[in-house]
C-alpha positions, 0 to 999 in steps of 0.5 A: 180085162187084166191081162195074165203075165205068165213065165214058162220054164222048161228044159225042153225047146218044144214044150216051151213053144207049146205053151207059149202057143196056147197061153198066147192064143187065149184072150187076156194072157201074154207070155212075159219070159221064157227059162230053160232051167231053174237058175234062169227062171229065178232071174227072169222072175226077178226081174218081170215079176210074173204073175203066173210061173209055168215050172218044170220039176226036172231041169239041169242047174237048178231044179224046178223045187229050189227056184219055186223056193226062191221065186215064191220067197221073194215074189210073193204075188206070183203064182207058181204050178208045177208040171211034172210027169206021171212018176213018183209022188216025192217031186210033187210033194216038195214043190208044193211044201217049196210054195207051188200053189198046184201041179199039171201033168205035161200032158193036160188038155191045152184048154185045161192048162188055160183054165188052170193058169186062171184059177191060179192067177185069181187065187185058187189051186190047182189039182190034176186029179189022176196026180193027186190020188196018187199024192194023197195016198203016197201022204198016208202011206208014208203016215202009216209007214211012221212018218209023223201025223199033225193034228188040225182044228176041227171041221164042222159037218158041211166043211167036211163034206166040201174036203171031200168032194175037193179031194176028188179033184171037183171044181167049186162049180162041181162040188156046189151041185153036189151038195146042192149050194151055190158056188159062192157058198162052197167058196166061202167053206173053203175059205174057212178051212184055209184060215183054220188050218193056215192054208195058203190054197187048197192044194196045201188044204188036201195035202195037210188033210191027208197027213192028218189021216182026215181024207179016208176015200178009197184010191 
C-alpha cells in the first residue's frame, strides 16, 4: 500500500498535534512535516514534496490563501484541503480559486478528516456540506448583487442530475444509489463535466456551478 505523505500546517500547537495523532494512527498515512505559518509550510513544501497539505487559512506571516498559491503552483502533484472555521465564505472562496482541491471544518470527525486526506490524495474533492451551502449561496448572492455570471458548456439529463446530488454534499457512493447506477458510472459523469467545464476537481465543478446560476436547491 503507498503510504500518504501528509503536511499539517497550522498556528495552533494543539490542532497540529491533533492531527498528527489521527493521521499517524491510520494504516498507509505518515505525517512528512509540520508548519506554524504559511512562509513555513511553503518551505517545508518545497522540500518534502507532500502528497497531501492539511492548511490552515488563518496563520501570522503568510496566510494559508498565498502559501496554497504557491505550493499548488510549484507543486503541482500536491493536494492541498483547506481547514477553516464556520465564518464567512470570502476565505473559503479564495483558497479554492489559490488551488485547494476541498475544505474541512476544524471540527470534522477525525475519522472524516482520514476519509478526506484519501479522497483527495486519489484525485477527489472534498466538500464539508454545512460549509458549502453556505459558499454556494454566498456564489449566487454576490451573482445577484451584480458580480459577473460565466456561461458553461451544456450538460446532458443525467450530468445534471449527478451536479446536483454533488451539491448536496453525496459521495459518489450516495449519489449512485440515488440515481440507482453504479458508482464507477457516477465516476465517469463527473469525469465528463470536469473536461467540459476545465475543472480540476469537483469542488471547483460546484463553485463554477453556482456562478453560473446552474445549482438552483433551496439553502
Amino acid at each position: 500500500m503507498e503510504t500518504v505523505r501528509v503536511l499539517i500546517a497550522d498556528d495552533e500547537t494543539l490542532v497540529r498535534r491533533a492531527l498528527s495523532v489521527f493521521i499517524e494512527g491510520e494504516a498507509g498515512m505518515t505525517v512528512v512535516a509540520v508548519a506554524a505559518d504559511g512562509a513555513e509550510a511553503v518551505a517545508m513544501a518545497a522540500e518534502i514534496h507532500p502528497d497531501v497539505v492539511l492548511m490552515d487559512l488563518q496563520m501570522p506571516r503568510m496566510g494559508g490563501i498565498e502559501a496554497i498559491r504557491r505550493i499548488t503552483a510549484d507543486l503541482p502533484g500536491a493536494r492541498v484541503i483547506a481547514l477553516t472555521t464556520f465564518g464567512t465564505m470570502e476565505p473559503v472562496l479564495a483558497a479554492l480559486n489559490a488551488g485547494a482541491s476541498g475544505y474541512l471544518l476544524k471540527d470534522t470527525d477525525p475519522e472524516d478528516i482520514i476519509s478526506a486526506i484519501r479522497e483527495i490524495h486519489a484525485g477527489g474533492g472534498v466538500l464539508s456540506p454545512r460549509v458549502t451551502e453556505r459558499l454556494l449561496s454566498s456564489i449566487r448572492e454576490g451573482v445577484g448583487a451584480g458580480a459577473a455570471a460565466i456561461t458553461l458548456p451544456e450538460l446532458s439529463d443525467r450530468e445534471s442530475e449527478v451536479l446536483t446530488e454533488l451539491a448536496h454534499g453525496r459521495s459518489n457512493i450516495e449519489i449512485a444509489a440515488a440515481l440507482h447506477l453504479s458508482p464507477g458510472t457516477i465516476k465517469g459523469y463527473l469525469s465528463s463535466i470536469m473536461a467540459k467545464w476545465d475543472a480540476r476537481d469537483r469542488v471547483q465543478v460546484l463553485v463554477l456551478a453556482a456562478r453560473a446560476g446552474l445549482i438552483s436547491f433551496a439553502l
